[in-house]
N, C-alpha and C positions, 0 to 999 in steps of 0.2 A: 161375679165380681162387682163388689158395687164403687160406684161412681164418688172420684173425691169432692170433698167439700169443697164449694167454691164462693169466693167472697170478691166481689167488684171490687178494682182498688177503688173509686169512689166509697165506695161506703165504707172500705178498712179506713179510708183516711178521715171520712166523718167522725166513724166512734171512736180513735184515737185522741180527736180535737174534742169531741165532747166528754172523755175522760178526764184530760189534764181541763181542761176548762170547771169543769164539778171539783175537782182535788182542789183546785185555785181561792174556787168560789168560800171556801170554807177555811181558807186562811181570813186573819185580818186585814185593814186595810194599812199598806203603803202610799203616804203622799208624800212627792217633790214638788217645792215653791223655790223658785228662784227668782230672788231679793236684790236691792242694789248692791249690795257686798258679801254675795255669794250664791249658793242654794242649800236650800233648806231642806232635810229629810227628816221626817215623821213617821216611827211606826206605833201601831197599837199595840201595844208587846205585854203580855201579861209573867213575862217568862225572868227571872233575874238571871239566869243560865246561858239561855237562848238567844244569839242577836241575830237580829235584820236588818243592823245595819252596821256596815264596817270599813276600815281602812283599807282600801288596795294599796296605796303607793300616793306621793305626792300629788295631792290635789285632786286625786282620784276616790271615790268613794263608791260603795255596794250597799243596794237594799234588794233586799228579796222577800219574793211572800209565796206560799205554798207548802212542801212538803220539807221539812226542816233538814234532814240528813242529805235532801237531792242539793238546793241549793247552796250549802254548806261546803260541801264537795266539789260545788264549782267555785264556789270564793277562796279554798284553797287552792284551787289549780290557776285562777287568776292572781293570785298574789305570787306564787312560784313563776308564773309566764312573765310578772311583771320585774321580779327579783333578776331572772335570769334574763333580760331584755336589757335590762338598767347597765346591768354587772359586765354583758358584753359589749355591748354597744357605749350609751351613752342614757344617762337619767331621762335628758328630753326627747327621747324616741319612745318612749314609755307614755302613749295619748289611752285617753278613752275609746279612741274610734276604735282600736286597734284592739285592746281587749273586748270589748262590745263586737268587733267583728269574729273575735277568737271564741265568744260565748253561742255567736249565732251557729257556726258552724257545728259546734257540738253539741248546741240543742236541735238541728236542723237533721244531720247524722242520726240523734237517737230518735227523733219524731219519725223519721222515713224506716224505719230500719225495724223488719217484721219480727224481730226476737225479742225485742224487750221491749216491756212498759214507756210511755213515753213520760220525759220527766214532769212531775206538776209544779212549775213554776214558770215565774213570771220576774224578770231583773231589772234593776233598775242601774246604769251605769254614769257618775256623774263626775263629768272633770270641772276644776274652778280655774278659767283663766287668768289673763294679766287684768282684764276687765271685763263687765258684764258682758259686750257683747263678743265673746270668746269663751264664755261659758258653755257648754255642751249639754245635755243628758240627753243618754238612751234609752231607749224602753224594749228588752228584749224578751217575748212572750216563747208559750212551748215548742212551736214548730220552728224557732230557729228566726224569726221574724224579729226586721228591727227595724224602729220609728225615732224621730228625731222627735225630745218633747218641744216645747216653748212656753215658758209662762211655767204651767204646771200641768200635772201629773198626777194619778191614783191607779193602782193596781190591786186587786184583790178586793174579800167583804165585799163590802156594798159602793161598788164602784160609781156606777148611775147618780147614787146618791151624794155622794162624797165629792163627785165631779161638780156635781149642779150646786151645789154650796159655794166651792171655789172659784166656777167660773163667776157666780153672782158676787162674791166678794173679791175678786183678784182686780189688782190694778197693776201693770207693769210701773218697775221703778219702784217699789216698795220700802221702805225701811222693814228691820228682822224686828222689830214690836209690831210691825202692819202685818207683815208675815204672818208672825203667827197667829195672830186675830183673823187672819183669811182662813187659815186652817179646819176645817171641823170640830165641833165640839169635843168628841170623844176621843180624837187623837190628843186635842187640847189635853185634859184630864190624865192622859197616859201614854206623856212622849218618852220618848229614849233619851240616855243624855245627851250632852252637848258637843259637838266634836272644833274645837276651836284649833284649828290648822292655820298657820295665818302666811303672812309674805317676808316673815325675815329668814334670815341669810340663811343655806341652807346649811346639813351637818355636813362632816367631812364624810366620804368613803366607809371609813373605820369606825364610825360612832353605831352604835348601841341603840340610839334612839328609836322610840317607833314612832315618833312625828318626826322627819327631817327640818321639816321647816317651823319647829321649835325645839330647839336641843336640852333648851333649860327643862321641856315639861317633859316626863317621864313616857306619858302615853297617852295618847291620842282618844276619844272617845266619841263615840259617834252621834250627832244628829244634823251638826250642819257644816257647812266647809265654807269657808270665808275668806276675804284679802285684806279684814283688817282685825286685829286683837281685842280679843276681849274675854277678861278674865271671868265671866257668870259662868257659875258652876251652880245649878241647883236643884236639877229634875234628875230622880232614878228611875229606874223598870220599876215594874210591880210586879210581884209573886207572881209563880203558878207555872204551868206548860198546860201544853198543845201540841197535839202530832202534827198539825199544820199549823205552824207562824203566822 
C-alpha cells in the first residue's frame, strides 16, 4: 500500500499565494489618487469591451486587475449585495467598508479552501465622502487581505515601478489637473473614461438612473468620483483584450 501524498500546509499555502500573485503580475496596472475633490482611478485598459473599473452604488466605486471573468464575478455580486442592502434597509448603510469586508471574506473562503484555484486578483474598493477626509479606499488582494490606502495606490504590472513615480510626484491636497500629472506616463496615454458622479440631490427610489446622484446624465462612466461637477468628457479605452486586465 503506498503511502499518500503529503503536502505541509505551509507550503500549500505558499504556492497558492505565489499562483495568484504570477496571474496578478500579468495584469495591467491599477492606480488610485485621491485628489482635493475626490479620488481618482486609472486603469491601463487596452480593451473597449472589458472594464476595470465601475459603478458599485453611490459614491462607491470598483477597479480590479487580474483574471477578468474572476473579478467580474465579484463586481456583480457586489452590486446585487449593494442593491439589496440599499432596497432593505436604507441607501446610507450601503459603505465601502462593508462591501470591502463582504469581498474579503470571499476572497479569504476561496484562498483557504483546498478545491479550487484561488482567484487571481487584486480590488480596489473606493467610497467619496462629504469631504476629503471621509474618503476611504480599500485594497483587497487574493487571500482575502485588506489594507486601508492613503494618498494613493497601484496594483498589478509593474507595481514597484508605478509606486515610486507616485510617491515621487504625489502631494496631498491635489487638484484632478495635479492628479493626473502625478499619474504614470503610460496610464497617462491610456485612461478609462471619466466617471463624474457628483453631490446633487439624489434620485428618487423609482428612477432608472445609473448615477443617482445625477439624474439628468443617463450613465455614469468610470475613472473618477468626485463632490463637485464637471462636465469633461474626453478619454476612451483603446482597442484590444487580454485574458488578464
Amino acid at each position: 500500500m503506498t503511502a499518500p501524498f503529503y503536502v505541509s500546509p505551509e507550503q500549500l499555502m505558499k504556492d497558492r499565494a505565489d499562483f495568484a500573485r504570477k496571474g496578478i503580475a500579468r495584469g495591467r496596472s491599477v492606480v488610485v489618487v485621491q485628489y482635493a475633490d475626490g479620488i481618482l482611478l486609472v486603469a491601463e485598459n487596452p480593451s473597449q469591451a472589458l472594464h476595470k473599473i465601475s459603478e458599485i452604488y453611490d459614491r462607491i466605486g470598483f477597479a480590479a486587475v487580474g483574471r477578468y471573468n474572476e473579478f467580474e464575478n465579484l463586481r456583480i455580486a457586489g452590486v446585487r449585495l449593494a442593491d439589496m442592502r440599499g432596497y432593505a434597509y436604507d441607501r446610507r448603510d450601503v459603505t465601502g467598508r462593508g462591501l470591502a469586508n463582504a469581498y474579503a471574506q470571499t476572497l479569504g473562503t476561496i484562498f483557504s479552501s483546498g478545491g479550487e484555484k484561488p482567484y487571481e486578483v487584486e480590488i480596489f474598493v473606493a467610497e467619496v465622502g462629504d469631504d476629503a477626509a471621509h474618503d476611504q479606499v480599500y485594497r483587497l488582494t487574493y487571500d482575502g487581505s485588506v489594507a486601508d490606502v492613503r494618498g494613493h495606490g497601484v496594483m498589478g504590472g509593474q507595481s514597484e515601478q508605478v509606486d515610486a513615480h507616485l510617491t515621487e510626484h504625489y502631494t496631498e491636497g491635489l487638484g484632478l489637473e495635479e492628479a493626473r500629472t502625478a499619474r504614470p506616463p503610460a496610464t497617462s496615454r491610456r485612461p478609462t473614461s471619466r466617471w463624474p458622479c457628483s453631490t446633487a440631490p439624489e434620485a428618487s427610489p423609482g428612477s432608472s438612473s445609473d448615477c443617482p446622484t445625477r439624474p439628468s446624465r443617463p450613465r455614469c462612466r468610470p475613472e473618477r468620483l468626485r463632490r463637485t461637477a464637471d462636465d469633461d468628457s474626453a478619454s476612451r479605452p483603446m482597442r484590444g483584450t487580454t485574458p488578464h486586465a
